[in-house]
C-alpha positions as CSV (number, residue, x, y, z in Angstrom):
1,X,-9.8,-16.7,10.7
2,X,-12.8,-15.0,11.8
3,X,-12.5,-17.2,14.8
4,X,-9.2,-15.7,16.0
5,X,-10.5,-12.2,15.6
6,X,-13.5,-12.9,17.4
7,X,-11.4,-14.2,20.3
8,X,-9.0,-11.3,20.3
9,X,-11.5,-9.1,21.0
10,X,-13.2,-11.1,23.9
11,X,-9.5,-11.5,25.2
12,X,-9.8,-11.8,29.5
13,X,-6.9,-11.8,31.7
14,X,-6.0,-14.6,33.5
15,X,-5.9,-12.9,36.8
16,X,-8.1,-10.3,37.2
17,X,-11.0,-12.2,34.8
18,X,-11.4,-8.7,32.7
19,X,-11.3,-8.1,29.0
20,X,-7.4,-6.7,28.7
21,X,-9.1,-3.9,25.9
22,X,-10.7,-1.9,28.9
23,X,-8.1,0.2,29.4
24,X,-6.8,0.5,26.1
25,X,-7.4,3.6,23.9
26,X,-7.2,2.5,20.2
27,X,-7.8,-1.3,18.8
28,X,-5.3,-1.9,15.6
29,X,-5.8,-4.8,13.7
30,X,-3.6,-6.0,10.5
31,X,-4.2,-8.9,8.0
32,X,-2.2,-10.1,5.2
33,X,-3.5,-12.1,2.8
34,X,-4.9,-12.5,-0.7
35,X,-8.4,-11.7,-1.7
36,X,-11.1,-10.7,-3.5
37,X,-13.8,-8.1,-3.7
38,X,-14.8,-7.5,0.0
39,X,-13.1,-10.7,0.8
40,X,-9.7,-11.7,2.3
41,X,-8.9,-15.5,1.7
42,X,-8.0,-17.3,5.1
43,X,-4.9,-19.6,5.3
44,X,-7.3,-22.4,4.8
45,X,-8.9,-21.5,1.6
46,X,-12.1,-20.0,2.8
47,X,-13.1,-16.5,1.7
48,X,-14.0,-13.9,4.7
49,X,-15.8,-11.2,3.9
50,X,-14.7,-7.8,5.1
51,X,-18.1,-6.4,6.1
52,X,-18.1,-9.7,9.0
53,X,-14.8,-8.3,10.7
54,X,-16.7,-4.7,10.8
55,X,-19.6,-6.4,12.7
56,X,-16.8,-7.5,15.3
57,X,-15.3,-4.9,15.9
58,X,-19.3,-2.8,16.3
59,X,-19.6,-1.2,19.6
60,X,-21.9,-4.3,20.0
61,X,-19.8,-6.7,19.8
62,X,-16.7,-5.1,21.4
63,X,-18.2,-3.1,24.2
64,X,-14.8,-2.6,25.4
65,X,-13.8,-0.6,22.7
66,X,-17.1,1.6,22.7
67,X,-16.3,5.0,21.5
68,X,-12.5,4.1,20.4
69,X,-11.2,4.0,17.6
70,X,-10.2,0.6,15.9
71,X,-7.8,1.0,12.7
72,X,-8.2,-2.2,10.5
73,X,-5.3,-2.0,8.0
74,X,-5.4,-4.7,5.2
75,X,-3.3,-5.7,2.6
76,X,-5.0,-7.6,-0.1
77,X,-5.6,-8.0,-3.8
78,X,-9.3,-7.3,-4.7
79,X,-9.7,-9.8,-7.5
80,X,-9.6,-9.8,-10.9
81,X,-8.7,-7.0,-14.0
């Protein structure tokens, strides 16, 4: 999973060979899942922890969306009562 979002946010056009987020004003991301504290469980089983999504979406590692905002809504258990 962390894969995918990585790659969404390094997306390049085909034609012009720039990142299609340049010209975009806001980045909105949504996952559905189940989960635990700070965690969201991938399709295959493996936990992802919330705080490694943050870090790709950081103005360091998506440039293009410097100074943007990026809305992450998640909808997730957090584990057990």
């Amino acid at each position: 999973m962390i894969e995918a979002i990585h790659k969404e946010a390094q997306y390049v056009d085909g034609l012009t060979h720039t990142s299609v987020h340049a010209n975009l004003g806001m980045f909105v991301l949504v996952m559905m899942s189940h989960g635990d504290y700070g965690t969201i469980v991938g399709k295959d089983g493996t936990h992802l922890r919330l705080i490694d999504v943050y870090r790709l979406l950081s103005q360091q590692n998506f440039p293009e969306m410097r100074g943007k905002p990026k809305m992450i809504i998640l909808q997730a258990c957090s584990g057990g009562m």
